[in-house]
C-alpha positions in Angstrom: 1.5 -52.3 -19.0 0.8 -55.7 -17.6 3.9 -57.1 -18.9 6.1 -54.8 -18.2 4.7 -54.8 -13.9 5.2 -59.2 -14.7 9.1 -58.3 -15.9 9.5 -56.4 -12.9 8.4 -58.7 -10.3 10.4 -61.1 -11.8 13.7 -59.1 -11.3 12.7 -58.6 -7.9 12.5 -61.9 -7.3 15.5 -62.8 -9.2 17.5 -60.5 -7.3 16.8 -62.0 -4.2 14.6 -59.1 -2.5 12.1 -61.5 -0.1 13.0 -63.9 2.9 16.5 -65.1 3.6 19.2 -65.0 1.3 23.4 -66.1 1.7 25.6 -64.0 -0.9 29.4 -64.4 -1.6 31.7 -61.3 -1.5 34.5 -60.3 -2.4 35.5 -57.5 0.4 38.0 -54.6 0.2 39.2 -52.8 3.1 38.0 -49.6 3.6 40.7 -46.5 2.6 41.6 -45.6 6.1 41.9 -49.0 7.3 45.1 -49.4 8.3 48.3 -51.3 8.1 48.6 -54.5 7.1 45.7 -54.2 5.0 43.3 -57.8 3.8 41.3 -58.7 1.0 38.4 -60.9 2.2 36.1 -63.3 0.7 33.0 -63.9 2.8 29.8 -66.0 2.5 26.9 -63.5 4.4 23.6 -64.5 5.9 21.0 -62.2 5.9 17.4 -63.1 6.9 16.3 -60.2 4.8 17.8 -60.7 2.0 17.6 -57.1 0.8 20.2 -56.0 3.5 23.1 -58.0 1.9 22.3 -55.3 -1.2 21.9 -52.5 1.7 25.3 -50.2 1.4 23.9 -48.9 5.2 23.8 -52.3 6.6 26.7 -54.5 8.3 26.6 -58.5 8.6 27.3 -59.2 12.0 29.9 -61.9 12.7 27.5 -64.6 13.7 26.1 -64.3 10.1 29.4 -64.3 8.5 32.4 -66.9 7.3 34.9 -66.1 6.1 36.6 -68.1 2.8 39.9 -66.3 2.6 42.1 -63.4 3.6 44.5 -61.8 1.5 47.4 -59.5 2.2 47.4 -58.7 -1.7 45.2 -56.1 -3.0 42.5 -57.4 -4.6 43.2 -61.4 -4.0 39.9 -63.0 -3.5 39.0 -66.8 -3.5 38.1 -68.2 -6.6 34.4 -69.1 -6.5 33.6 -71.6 -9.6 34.6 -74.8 -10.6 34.0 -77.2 -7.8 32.0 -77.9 -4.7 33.0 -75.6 -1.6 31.8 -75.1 1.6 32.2 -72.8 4.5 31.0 -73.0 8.3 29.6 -70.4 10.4 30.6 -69.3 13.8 27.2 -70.5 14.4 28.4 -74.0 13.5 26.1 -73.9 10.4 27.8 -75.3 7.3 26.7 -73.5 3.7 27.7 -75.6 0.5 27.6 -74.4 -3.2 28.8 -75.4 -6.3 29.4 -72.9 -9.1 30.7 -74.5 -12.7 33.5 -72.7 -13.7 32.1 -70.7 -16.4 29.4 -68.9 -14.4 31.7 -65.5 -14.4 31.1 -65.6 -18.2 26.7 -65.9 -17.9 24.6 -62.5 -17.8 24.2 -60.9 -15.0 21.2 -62.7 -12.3 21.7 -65.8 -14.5 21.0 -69.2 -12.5 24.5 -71.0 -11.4 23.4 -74.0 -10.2 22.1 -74.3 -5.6 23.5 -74.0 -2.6 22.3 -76.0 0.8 22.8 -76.2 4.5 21.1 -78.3 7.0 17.9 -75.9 7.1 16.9 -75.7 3.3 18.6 -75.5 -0.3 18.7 -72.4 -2.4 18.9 -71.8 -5.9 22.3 -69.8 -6.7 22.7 -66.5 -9.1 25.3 -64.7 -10.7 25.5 -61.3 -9.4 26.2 -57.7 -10.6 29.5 -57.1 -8.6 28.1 -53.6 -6.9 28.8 -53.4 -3.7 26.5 -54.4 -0.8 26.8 -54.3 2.8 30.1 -54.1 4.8 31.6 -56.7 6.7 34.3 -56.1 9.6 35.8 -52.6 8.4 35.4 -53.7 4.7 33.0 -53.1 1.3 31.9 -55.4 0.0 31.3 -56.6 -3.8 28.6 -58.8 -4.8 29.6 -61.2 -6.5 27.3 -64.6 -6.1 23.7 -64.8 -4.2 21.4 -67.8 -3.1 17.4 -67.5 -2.4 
């Protein structure tokens, strides 16, 4: 039984469920949305990290940036395979680098660290269920740093 309360701790902590955490999404707009529809990829901050996974909770702007926006269902930004960066309305700029075969790892594998001027993270691959909304859109998880 010891082992097994070990493994879970260690999921918990793998998936990012203590202190602050910054997850990439990939957003669709909810069904009633509207016309013209967009596609958005967003980099969230959450200082609980457990409400980016919280289907009730909704990133405020200030905590949000916003990589791309796509008139073309499901059109996201393309994650892996180089350094990227995004800046906040907050003027906070978050950089990551995912190598271009982190799509193909397990599930809550390590992908390499993210940074910005506070701290550095280390980065995971995530499950792709959805999380918390962002500006009239679900969004999928696709990429989280703790």
């Amino acid at each position: 039984m010891l082992g097994f309360k070990h493994i879970a701790a260690a999921a918990l902590l793998a998936q990012g469920v203590f202190g602050e955490g910054i997850h990439l999404f990939n957003c669709r707009p909810y069904g009633a949305a509207g016309s013209p529809q967009t596609w958005l990829s967003v980099v969230a901050y959450c200082a609980n990290d457990a409400d980016c996974s919280n289907l009730g909770y909704t990133v405020p702007g200030n905590d949000a940036c916003v990589v791309s926006s796509s008139g073309t269902a499901e059109s996201y930004h393309h994650w892996e395979g180089g350094s990227q960066s995004c800046t906040f309305p907050t003027g906070v700029t978050f950089s990551w680098n995912i190598p271009a075969n982190a799509q193909s790892q397990p599930n809550f594998s390590s992908v390499g660290s993210g940074s910005n001027s506070y701290r550095s993270f280390a980065g995971y691959k995530d499950n792709k269920v959805n999380g918390a909304s962002f500006n009239y859109h679900s969004c999928e998880k696709i990429y989280y740093y703790i």
